[in-house]
C-alpha positions in Angstrom: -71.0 -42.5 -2.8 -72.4 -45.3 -1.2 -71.2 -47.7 1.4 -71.8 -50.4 3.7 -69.7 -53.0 5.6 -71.1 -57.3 5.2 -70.8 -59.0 8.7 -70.0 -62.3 7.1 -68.8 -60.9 3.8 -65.1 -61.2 4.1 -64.6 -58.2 1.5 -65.6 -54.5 1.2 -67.8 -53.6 -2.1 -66.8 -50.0 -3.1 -68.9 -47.7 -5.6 -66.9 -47.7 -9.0 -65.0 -44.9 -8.2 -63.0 -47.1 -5.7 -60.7 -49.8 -6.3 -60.7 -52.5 -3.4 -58.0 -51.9 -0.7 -56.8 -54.3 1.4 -54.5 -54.2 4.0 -51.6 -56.3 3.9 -50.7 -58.1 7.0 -47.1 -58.3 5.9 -46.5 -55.0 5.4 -47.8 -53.8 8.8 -45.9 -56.4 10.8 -45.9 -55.3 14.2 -47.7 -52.3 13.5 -50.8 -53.6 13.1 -54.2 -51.4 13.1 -56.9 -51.8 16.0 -59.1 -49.4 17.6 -60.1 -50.2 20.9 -64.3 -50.4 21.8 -66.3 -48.9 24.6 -66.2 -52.1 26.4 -63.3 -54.5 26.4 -63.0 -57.6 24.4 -65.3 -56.0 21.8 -64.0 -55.4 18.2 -65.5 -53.8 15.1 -64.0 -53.9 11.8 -63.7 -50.8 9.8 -61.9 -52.5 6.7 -62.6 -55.9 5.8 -60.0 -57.8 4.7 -58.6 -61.4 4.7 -60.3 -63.7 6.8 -56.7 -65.6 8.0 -55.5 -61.7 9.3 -55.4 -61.7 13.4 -58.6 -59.4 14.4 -57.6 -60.0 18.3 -54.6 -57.2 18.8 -53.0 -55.4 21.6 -55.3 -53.3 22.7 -53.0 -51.0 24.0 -52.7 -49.6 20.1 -54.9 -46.4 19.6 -54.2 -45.1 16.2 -54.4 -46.3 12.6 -52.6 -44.9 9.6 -54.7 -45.1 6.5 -53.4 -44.1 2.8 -56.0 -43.2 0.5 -54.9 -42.4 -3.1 -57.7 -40.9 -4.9 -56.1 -39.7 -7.7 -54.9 -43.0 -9.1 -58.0 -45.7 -8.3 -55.7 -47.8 -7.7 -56.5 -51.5 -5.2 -53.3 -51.4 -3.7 -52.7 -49.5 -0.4 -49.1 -49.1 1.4 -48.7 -48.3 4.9 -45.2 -47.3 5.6 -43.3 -49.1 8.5 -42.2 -46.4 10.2 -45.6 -44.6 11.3 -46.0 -41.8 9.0 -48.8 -40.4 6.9 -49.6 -37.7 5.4 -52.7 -36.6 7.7 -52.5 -37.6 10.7 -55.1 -37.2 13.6 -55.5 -39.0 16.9 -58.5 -41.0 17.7 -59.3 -39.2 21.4 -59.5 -36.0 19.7 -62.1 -37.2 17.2 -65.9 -35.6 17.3 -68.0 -38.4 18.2 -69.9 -39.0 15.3 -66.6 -39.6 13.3 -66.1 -42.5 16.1 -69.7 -43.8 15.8 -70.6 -43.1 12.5 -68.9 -46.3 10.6 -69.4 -44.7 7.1 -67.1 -42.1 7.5 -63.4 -43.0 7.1 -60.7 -41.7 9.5 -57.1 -40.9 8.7 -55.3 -42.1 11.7 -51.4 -42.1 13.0 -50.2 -45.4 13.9 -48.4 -45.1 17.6 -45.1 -48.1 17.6 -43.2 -49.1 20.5 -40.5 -46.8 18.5 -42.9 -43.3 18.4 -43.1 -44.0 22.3 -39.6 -44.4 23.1 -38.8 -41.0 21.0 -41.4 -39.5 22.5 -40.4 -40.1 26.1 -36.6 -38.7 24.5 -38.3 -35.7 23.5 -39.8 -34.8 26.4 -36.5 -35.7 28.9 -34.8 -33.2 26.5 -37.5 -30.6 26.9 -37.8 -31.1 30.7 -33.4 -30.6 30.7 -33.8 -27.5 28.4 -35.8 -26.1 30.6 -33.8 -26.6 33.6 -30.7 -25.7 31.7 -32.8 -22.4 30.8 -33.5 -21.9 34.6 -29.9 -21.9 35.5 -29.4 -19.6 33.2 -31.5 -17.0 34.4 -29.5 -17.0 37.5 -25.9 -16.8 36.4 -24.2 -14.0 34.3 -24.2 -14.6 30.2 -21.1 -13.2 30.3 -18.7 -14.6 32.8 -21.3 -17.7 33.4 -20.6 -17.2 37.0 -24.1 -16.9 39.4 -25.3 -13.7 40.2 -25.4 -12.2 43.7 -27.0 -9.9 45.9 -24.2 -7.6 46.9 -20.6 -6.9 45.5 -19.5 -5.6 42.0 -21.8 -8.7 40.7 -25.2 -7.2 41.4 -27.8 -8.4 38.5 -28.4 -5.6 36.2 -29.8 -5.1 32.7 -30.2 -2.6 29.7 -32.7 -1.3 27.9 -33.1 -4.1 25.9 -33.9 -6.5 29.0 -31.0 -8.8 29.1 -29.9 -9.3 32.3 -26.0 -9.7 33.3 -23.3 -9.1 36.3 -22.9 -5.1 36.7 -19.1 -5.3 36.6 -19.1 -7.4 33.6 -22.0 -5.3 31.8 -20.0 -2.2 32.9 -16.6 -4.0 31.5 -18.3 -5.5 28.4 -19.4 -2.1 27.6 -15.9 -0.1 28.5 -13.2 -2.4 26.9 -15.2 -5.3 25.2 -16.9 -2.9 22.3 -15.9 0.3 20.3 -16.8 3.3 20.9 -19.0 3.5 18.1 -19.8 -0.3 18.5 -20.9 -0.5 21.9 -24.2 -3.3 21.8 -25.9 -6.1 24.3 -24.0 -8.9 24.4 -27.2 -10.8 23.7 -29.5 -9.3 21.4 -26.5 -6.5 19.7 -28.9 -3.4 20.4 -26.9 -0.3 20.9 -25.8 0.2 24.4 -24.2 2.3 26.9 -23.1 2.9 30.6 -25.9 5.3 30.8 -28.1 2.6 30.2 -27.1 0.2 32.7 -29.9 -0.7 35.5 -29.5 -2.4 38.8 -32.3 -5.1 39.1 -33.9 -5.4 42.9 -36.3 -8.3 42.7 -37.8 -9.8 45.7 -37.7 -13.3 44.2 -34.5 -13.3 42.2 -32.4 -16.3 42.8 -29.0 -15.2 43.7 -25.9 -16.2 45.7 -25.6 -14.4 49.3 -22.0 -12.9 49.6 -23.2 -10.8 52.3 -20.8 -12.7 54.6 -18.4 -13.3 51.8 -18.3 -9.4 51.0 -18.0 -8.9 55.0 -14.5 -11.2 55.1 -12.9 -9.3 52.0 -13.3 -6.1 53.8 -12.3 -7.5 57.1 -9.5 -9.5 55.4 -8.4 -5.9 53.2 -8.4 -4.4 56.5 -6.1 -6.8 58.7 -3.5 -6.8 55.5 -3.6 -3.0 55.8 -2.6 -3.4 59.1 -0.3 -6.1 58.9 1.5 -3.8 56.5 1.7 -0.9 59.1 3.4 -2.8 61.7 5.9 -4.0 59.4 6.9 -0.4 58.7 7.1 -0.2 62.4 8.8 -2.9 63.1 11.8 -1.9 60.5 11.2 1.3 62.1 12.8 0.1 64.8 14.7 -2.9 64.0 17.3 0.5 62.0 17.0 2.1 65.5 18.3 -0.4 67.7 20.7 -1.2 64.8 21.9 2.7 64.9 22.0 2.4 69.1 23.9 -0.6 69.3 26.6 1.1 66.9 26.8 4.0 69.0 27.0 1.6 71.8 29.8 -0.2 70.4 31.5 2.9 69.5 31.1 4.4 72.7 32.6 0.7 74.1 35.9 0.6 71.8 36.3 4.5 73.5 35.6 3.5 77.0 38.5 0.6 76.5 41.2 2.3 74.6 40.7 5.1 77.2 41.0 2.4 79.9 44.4 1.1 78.0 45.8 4.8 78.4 45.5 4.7 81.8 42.7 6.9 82.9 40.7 6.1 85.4 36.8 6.0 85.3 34.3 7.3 88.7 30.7 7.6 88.8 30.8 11.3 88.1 33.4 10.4 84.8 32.6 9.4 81.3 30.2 6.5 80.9 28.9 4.8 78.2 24.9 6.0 79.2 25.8 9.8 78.3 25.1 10.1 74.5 23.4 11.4 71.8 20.2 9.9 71.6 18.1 11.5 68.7 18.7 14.0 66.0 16.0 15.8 64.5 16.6 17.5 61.2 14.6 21.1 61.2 15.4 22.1 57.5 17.3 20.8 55.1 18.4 24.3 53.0 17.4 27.1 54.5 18.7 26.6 57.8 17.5 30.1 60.7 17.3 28.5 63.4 18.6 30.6 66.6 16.8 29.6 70.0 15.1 27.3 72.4 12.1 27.6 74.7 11.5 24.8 77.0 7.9 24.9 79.2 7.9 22.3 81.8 3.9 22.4 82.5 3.3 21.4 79.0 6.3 19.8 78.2 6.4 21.6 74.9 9.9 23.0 73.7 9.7 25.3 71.0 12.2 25.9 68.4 12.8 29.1 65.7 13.6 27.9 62.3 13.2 29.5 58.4 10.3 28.9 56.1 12.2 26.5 53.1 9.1 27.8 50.9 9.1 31.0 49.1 5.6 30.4 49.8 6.2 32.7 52.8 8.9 35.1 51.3 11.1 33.3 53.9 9.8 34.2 57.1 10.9 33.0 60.6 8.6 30.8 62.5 8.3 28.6 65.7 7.3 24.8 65.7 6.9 22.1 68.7 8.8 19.8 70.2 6.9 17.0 72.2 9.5 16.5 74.6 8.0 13.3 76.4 8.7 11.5 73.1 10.9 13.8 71.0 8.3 14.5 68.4 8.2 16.9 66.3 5.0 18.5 65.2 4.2 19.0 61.2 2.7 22.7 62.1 5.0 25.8 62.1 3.6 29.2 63.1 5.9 31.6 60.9 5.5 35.0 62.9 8.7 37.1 61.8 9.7 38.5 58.7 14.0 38.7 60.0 15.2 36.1 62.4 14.0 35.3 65.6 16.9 36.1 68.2 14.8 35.3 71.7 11.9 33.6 73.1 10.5 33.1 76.4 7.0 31.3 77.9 4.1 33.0 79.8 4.6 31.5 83.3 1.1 30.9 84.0 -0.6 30.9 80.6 2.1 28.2 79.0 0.5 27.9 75.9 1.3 31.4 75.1 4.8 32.4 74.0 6.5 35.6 73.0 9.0 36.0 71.0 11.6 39.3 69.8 13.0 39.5 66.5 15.4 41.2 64.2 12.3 42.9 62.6 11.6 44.9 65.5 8.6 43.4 66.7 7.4 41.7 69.9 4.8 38.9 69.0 2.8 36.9 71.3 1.8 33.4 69.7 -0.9 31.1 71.1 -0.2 26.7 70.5 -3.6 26.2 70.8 -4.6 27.6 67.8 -0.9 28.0 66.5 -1.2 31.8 65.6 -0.2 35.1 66.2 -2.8 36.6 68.7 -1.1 40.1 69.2 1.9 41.5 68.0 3.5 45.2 69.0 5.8 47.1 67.2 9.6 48.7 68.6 11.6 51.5 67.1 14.6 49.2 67.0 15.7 45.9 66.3 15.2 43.0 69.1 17.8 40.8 70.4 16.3 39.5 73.5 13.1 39.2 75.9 11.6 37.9 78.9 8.3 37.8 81.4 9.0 39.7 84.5 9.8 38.2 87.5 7.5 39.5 89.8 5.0 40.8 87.5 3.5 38.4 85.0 1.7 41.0 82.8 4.4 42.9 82.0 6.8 41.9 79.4 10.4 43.3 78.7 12.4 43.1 75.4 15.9 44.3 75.0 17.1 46.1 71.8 20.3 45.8 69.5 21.1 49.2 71.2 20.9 48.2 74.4 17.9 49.4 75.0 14.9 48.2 77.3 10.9 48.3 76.5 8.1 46.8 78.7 5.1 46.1 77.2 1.5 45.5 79.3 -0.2 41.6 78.1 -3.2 42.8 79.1 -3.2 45.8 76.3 -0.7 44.4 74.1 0.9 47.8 73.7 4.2 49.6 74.3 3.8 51.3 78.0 7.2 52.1 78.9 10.9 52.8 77.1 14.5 53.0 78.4 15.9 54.3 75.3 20.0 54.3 75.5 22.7 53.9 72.6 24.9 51.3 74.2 25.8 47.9 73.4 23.1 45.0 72.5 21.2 43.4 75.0 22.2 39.7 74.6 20.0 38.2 77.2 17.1 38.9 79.5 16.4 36.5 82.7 13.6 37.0 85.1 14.1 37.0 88.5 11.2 35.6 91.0 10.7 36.9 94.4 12.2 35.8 97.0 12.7 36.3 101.0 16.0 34.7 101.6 18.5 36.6 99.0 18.9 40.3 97.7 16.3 41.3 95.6 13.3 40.2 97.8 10.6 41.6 95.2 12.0 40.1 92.4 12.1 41.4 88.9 14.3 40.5 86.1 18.4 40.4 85.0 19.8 42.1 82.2 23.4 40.6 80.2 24.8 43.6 77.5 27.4 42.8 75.8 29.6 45.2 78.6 27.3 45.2 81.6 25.4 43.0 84.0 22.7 44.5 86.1 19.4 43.3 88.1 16.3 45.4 87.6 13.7 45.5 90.7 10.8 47.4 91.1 10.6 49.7 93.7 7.3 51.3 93.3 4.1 51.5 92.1 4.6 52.4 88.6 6.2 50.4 86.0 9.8 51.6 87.0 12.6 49.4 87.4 15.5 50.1 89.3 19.0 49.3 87.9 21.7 47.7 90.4 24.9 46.6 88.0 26.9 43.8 89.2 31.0 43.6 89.6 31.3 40.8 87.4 33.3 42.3 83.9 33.9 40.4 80.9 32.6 40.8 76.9 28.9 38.8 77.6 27.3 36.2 75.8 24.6 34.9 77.5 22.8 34.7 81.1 21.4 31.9 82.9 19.5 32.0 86.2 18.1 28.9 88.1 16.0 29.8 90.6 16.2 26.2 92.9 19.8 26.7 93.5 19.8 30.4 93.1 23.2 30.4 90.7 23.7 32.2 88.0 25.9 31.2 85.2 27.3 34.1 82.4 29.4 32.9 79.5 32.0 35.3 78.4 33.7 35.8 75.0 37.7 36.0 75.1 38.3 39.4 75.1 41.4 41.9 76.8 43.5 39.6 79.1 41.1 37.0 78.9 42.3 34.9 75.7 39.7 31.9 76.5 36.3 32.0 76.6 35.3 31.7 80.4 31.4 30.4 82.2 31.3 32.2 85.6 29.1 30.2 87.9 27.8 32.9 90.7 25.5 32.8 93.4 23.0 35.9 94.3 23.5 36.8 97.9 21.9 37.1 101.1 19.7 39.6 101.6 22.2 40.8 104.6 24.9 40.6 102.5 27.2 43.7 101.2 27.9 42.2 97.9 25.1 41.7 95.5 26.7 38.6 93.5 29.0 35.9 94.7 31.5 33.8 92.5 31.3 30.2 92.9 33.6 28.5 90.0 34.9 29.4 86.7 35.2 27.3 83.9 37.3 27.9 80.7 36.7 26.7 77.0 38.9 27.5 73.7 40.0 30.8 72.5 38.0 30.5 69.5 33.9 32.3 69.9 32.8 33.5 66.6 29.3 32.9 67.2 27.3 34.2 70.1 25.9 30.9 71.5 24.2 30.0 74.9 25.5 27.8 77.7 23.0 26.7 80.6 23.0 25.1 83.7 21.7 22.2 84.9 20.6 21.9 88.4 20.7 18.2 90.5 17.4 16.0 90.1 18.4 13.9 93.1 20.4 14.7 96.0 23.6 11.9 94.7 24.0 14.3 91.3 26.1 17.1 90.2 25.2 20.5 89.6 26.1 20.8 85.8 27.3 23.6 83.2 26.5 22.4 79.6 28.6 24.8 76.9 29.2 24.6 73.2 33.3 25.0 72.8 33.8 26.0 69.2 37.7 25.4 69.4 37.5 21.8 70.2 34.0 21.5 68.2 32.4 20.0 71.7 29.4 20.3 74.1 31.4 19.9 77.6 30.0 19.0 80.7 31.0 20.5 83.8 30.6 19.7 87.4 30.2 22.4 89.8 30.6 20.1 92.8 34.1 19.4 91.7 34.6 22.1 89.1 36.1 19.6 86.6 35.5 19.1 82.8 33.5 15.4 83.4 32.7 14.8 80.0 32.7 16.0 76.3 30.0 15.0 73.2 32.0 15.1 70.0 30.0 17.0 67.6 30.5 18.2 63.8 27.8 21.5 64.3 28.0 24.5 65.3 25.4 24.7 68.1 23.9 27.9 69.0 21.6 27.3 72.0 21.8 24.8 74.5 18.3 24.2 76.8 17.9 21.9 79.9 14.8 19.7 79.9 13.6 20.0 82.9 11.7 17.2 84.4 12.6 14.5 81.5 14.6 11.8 82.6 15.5 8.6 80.8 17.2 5.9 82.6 18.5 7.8 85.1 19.7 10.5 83.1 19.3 14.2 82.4 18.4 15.7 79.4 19.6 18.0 77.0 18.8 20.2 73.8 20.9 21.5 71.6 20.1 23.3 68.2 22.3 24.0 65.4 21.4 26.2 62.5 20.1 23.2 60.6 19.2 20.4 63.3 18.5 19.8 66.9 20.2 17.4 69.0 18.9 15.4 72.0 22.2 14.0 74.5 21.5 12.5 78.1 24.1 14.0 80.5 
């Protein structure tokens, strides 16, 4: 094939195998074909064509689409308006000679004002597709919400790669699939929890709820404690609701007594001596006998049943904060039969010791809340005490009336007074002392017919026996020790048809008589139970002497004043009450306190 281009021949001479093409002006329009030169200004035509088409172009045109139909030979040539060819090649990418080398004809793409404009389109929508992409990376596929560093919505991934939020992979996986279905969320592989990876990336973009995660917790944590007060505050909100009904009640009483006529002094009934708690001890099973008050520890312990067959009902012993009236959770169950008498170490007050129906003495530690040493007596127990003068030496009193003294430092059985008489109902030690009878001390012994003071007078663990004048059917013995009276409580039996309290003084040690009657007081006729009474000595030098006792007649605790020897006030109650214990050394406002137990409940009055 040969070619050549005429400078001043206006039109292109092919070979015979090519028709003439020309380019039409019209068709082009404003997409006109130029190439630029080397230097500027400087044109060279590759096709000739009509002398009246404009040579001088924009020169800011670099590409020229050329059509060549081979097949057909024919002269006409169409350029299409919009740009496109069929090969298309740009003219910077060209080999050199193809640019130099006239001969040789280049396909070219025409570039338009439109191409341009689209082109700048395309490339703002790949620049936003990839930013789109980038904030993708950093938020969750799932709940589209950004990843984070701590929390629930750690970034993690599975096997296949994908990475999502950990709760929402973990949820996606539990509840959003099958069982037999369970797949990425992305890419449908097969997945499962086992698969689940936490990603740690040092340049992984994700939102810091360190502080955020800090506030829930601390938020969690005042809500918790916003809830706790409000159980305390309606805690006591039905407290002071209960005390100002009682207060109310005990006001209506105070005037309808005034309207009757009676007369009101500072040792009669006031409005301040009432019942201020009650503590249920069991609901069912009910047991419990006796009270132990230690003043050192402030600990009163009470006897009560085991509700749980757990324990094949036994008998046990549980605390009484008596600062606060608490009652502890624990309960140390020591006995088998019920507990009838208890009594605390007076140096060592967090031992106790207590005698029971099952015919064993056991000594019972409240620091660890067990049984330490237990010793075992040919017959049942009804009552017990620490010696007076002798803290080592412990003495328990049978159902027969007899007496065994047992050595704390052995834990064994030392000594018996065996005798088939009537039960020992109480035991009371009796300290020494230089300015009454008994100077050495020892302890005080109530059987049902007999009261008699045991002092040693040797060596040897031998107590001598004085009895005392006093005669009645006994029920208890109390001794205190700062006023040195003794009060015994008497059932109604022979003449006596009313059960009597015999307040008594011990004598000089100078004296003839042993024992000296003070005051008797007498309840109701009616004393089916064996209950205790006590005594309550003065705090302060303006107070009565006091003599608390259940009255099972009248179904009241009575108050009575030595002082005056007057019934000064009565607690109606709906229990039977079995053991009444001063708390010595509690006071609240102003008043005395004291215990009372029932078979099912114990009772807390200021007197």
């Amino acid at each position: 094939m040969n070619e050549y281009y005429g400078d001043t021949d206006p039109e292109l001479s092919y070979d015979s195998d090519y028709d003439p093409m020309e380019v039409d002006s019209d068709v082009l329009n404003d997409e006109e074909v130029y190439m630029n030169s080397e230097s500027e200004g400087d044109e060279s035509d590759i096709y000739s064509g009509n002398t009246n088409d404009s040579t001088s172009r924009d020169s800011n045109i670099h590409s020229l689409p050329v059509d060549l139909d081979n097949s057909s030979n024919s002269s006409d040539s169409q350029v299409s308006s919009n740009g496109s060819s069929s090969v298309e090649q740009n003219v910077d990418s060209l080999p050199t000679e193809q640019i130099t080398n006239p001969s040789v004809i280049v396909p070219m793409t025409i570039s338009s004002s439109k191409n341009v404009e689209n082109s700048e389109e395309n490339a703002d929508n790949v620049s936003s597709n990839f930013n789109m992409g980038e904030e993708d990376a950093f938020s969750c596929p799932i709940c589209l919400e950004g990843l984070t560093n701590t929390g629930g919505h750690k970034p993690a991934c599975l096997k296949c790669g994908h990475i999502f939020g950990e709760n929402c992979l973990q949820r996606w996986i539990k509840t959003g699939c099958n069982n037999d279905a369970r797949r990425c969320p992305t890419c449908n592989t097969k997945a499962s929890l086992k698969d689940i990876r936490i990603l740690y990336a040092k340049k992984l973009v994700a939102i810091d709820t360190s502080e955020l995660t800090a506030l829930e917790i601390k938020l969690e944590k005042e809500i918790r404690e916003k809830n706790l007060m409000k159980q305390e505050v309606e805690k006591w909100k039905i407290r002071s609701e209960s005390l100002s009904n009682d207060l109310q009640k005990l006001r209506e009483t105070v005037e309808k007594s005034g309207h009757s006529g009676q007369g009101y002094s500072s040792s009669g009934v006031t409005s301040i001596r009432q019942c201020l708690k009650k503590i249920i001890m069991c609901k069912d099973a009910g047991g419990c006998r006796v009270l132990a008050f230690d003043k050192k520890s402030m600990l009163l312990a009470v006897t009560q049943q085991c509700e749980t067959p757990l324990f094949n009902n036994a008998h046990g012993i549980r605390k009484v904060n008596a600062s606060i009236f608490e009652l502890s959770k624990e309960c140390v169950y020591a006995h088998k039969k019920t507990i009838r008498d208890m009594a605390f170490h007076p140096v060592d007050n967090n031992l106790i010791a207590s005698a029971s129906l099952d015919k064993c003495v056991k000594l019972t530690d409240f620091n660890s809340n067990g049984v330490i040493a237990s010793v075992e007596t040919p017959e049942p127990l009804w009552s017990c005490c620490w010696a007076g003068d002798n803290s080592n030496i412990l003495v328990a009193g049978s159902q027969m009336g007899s007496l065994f003294y047992i050595d704390r430092r052995f834990m064994k059985l030392v000594e018996s007074d065996i005798k088939r008489a009537p039960a020992c109902v109480s035991l009371v030690p009796l300290p020494p002392s230089n300015n009454r009878k008994f100077i050495c001390g020892g302890f005080l012994r109530s059987r049902m017919d007999l009261l008699s003071i045991f002092e040693q007078d040797t060596n040897a663990i031998i107590y001598k026996e004085t009895a005392l004048s006093l005669k009645g059917l006994w029920s208890s013995t109390t001794y205190d020790d700062t006023s040195n009276l003794l009060l015994t409580s008497a059932k109604p039996c022979g003449a006596n048809k009313s059960v009597r309290h015999i307040v008594s003084k011990i004598a000089s040690f100078d004296e003839q008589m042993e024992i000296q009657p003070v005051v008797t007081f007498y309840g109701g006729d009616k004393a089916t139970q064996i209950s205790r009474s006590c005594i309550i000595p003065q705090s302060r030098s303006d107070e009565d002497t006091l003599v608390c006792a259940y009255d099972e007649k009248s179904n009241h605790i009575k108050l009575y004043s030595v002082n005056s020897g007057k019934n000064i006030h009565n607690f109606q109650v709906r229990d039977t009450f079995l053991d009444l214990c001063h708390l010595s050394g509690v006071v609240i406002n102003e008043r005395r306190i004291l215990a009372a137990l029932s078979e099912k409940s114990l009772s807390i009055f200021s007197v």
